[in-house]
C-alpha positions in Angstrom: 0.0 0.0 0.0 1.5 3.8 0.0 2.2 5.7 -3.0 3.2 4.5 -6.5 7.3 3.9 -6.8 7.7 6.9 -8.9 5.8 9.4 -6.0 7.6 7.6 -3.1 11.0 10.4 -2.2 13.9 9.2 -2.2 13.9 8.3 1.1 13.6 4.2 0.7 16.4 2.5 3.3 18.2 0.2 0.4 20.9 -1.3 2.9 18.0 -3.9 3.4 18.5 -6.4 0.4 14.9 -6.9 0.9 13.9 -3.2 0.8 16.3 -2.4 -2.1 15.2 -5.5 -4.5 11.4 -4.3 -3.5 12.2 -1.0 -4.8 13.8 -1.6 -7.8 11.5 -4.4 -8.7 8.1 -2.5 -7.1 6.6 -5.8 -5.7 7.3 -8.3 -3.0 10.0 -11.2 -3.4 7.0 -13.9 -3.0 5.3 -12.2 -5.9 8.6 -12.6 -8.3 8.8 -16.1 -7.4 4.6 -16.7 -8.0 5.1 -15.3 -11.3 8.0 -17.3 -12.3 6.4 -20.2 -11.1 3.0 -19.7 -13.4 5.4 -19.5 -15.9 7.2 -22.4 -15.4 3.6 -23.9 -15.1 2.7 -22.4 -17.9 5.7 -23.7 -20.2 5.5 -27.2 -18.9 1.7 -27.3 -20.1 2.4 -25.8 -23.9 5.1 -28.7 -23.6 2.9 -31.4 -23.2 0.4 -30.3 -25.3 2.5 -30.0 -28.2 4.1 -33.4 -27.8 1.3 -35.2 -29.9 0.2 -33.1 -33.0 2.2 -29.3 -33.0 0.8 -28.4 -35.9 -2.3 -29.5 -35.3 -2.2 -27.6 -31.7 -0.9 -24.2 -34.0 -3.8 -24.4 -36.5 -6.7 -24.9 -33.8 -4.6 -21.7 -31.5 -5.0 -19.5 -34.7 -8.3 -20.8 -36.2 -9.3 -19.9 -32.6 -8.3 -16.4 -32.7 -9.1 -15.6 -36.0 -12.6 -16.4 -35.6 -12.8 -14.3 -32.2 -11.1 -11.6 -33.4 -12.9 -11.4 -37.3 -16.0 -13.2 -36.7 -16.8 -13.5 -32.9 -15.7 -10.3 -31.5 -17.9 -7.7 -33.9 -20.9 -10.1 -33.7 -21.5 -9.8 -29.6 -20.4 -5.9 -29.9 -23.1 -5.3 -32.4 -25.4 -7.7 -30.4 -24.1 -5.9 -26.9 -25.3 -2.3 -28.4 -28.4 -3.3 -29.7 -29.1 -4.4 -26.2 -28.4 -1.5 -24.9 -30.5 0.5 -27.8 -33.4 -1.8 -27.1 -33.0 -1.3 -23.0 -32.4 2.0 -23.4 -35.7 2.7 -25.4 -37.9 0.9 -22.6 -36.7 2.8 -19.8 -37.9 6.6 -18.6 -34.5 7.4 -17.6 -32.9 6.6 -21.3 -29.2 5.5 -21.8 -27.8 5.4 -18.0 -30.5 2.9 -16.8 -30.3 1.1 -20.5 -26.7 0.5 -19.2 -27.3 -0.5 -15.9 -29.8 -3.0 -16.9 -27.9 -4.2 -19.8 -25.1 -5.9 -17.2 -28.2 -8.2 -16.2 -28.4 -9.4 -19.8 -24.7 -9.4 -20.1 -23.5 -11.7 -17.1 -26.2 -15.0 -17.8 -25.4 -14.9 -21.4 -21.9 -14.7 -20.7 -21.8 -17.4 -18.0 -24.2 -19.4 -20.3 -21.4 -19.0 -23.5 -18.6 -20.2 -21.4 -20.9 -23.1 -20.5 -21.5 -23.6 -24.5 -17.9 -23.2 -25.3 -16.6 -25.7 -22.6 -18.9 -28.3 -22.7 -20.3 -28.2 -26.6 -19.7 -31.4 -27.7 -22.2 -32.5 -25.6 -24.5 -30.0 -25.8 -24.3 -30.3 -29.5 -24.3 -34.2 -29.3 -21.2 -34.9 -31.2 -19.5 -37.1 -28.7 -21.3 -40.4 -27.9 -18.5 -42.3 -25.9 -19.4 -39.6 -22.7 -22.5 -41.9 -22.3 -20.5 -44.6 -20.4 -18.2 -42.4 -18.1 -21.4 -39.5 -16.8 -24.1 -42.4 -17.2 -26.7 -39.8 -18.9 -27.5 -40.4 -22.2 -26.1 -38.1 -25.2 -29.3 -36.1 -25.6 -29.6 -35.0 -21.8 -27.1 -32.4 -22.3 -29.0 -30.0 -24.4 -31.6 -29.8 -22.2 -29.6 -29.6 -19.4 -27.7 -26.3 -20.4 -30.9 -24.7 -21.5 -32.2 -25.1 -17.8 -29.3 -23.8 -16.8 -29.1 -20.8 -19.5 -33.0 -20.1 -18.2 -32.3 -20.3 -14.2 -29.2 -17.9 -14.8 -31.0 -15.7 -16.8 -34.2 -15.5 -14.2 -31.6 -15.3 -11.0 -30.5 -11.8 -13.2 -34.2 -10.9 -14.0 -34.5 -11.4 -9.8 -31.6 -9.5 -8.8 -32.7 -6.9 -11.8 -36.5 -6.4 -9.6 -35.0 -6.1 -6.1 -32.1 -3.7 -7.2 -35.2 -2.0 -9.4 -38.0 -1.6 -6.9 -34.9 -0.6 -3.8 -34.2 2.0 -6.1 -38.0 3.2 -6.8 -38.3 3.2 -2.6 -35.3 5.3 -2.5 -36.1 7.6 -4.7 -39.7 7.8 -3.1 -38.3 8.7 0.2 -36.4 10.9 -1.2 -39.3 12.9 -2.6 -41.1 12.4 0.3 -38.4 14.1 2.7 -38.1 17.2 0.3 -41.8 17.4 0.5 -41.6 17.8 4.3 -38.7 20.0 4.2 -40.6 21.8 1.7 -37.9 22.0 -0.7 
């Protein structure tokens, strides 16, 4: 905690080897050895997963972010702000509550895509062998993440009311204490 390094006077005791490698380096010695250690971690796991098929492993990483960055990315920002345009429109107080209500929208679906992108074979029923190891059959899945996609998006919808109608309270009291200070 305390100021930046670069506000901090020139005051820092550096006969500590301690306090002089925590200035130079602006972090603690534990942090240093946590981040060399993720990237050892790190290393040994792109190891391993290029042992079988490198090429294969290179042409999935940049199929990957191609279609993010060309095909995904502008899709859900176009999506995103017609959200937002749509919310915005339904509200009295225009834009700023379009926003806030937008993150109720935003949070479900995006829970509900990282569900989609992590488990869509099954969802999509390509893989049939997963019917021995979970025990469900193949076309449970589908089902299964649209209950979840709807609970997540009416646990939003709930949290959306109670923030909304706290809000409408508050600004009632508020009205209601200038009209007894008679402001």
């Amino acid at each position: 905690m305390g100021h930046p390094p670069h506000l901090r006077g020139n005051h820092v005791n550096t006969t500590l080897p301690t306090a002089a490698f925590r200035h130079r380096y602006g972090a603690s010695t534990l942090h240093l050895l946590l981040v060399l250690a993720s990237f050892a971690l790190a290393c040994y796991a792109g190891l391993r997963l290029l042992e079988g098929d490198a090429f294969g492993v290179a042409v999935w990483f940049v199929g990957a972010a191609l279609l993010h960055d060309l095909v995904l990315l502008p899709l859900y920002a176009v999506t995103d702000l017609a959200v937002q345009k749509l919310l915005a429109r339904g509200t009295a107080e225009g834009a700023r509550t379009g926003r806030t209500v937008v993150n109720h929208v935003r949070v479900p679906a995006f829970v509900s895509g990282v569900l989609l992108l992590v488990y869509w074979p099954l969802v999509l029923g390509r893989v049939d062998h997963y019917t021995v190891t979970t025990g469900l059959p193949s076309g449970e899945f589908p089902g299964r993440w649209l209950l979840i996609t709807a609970c997540l998006f009416a646990a939003s919808a709930a949290v959306l009311a109670v923030r909304l109608w706290n809000g409408g309270r508050d600004a009632r009291r508020s009205r209601a204490r200038a009209r007894r200070s008679g402001g």
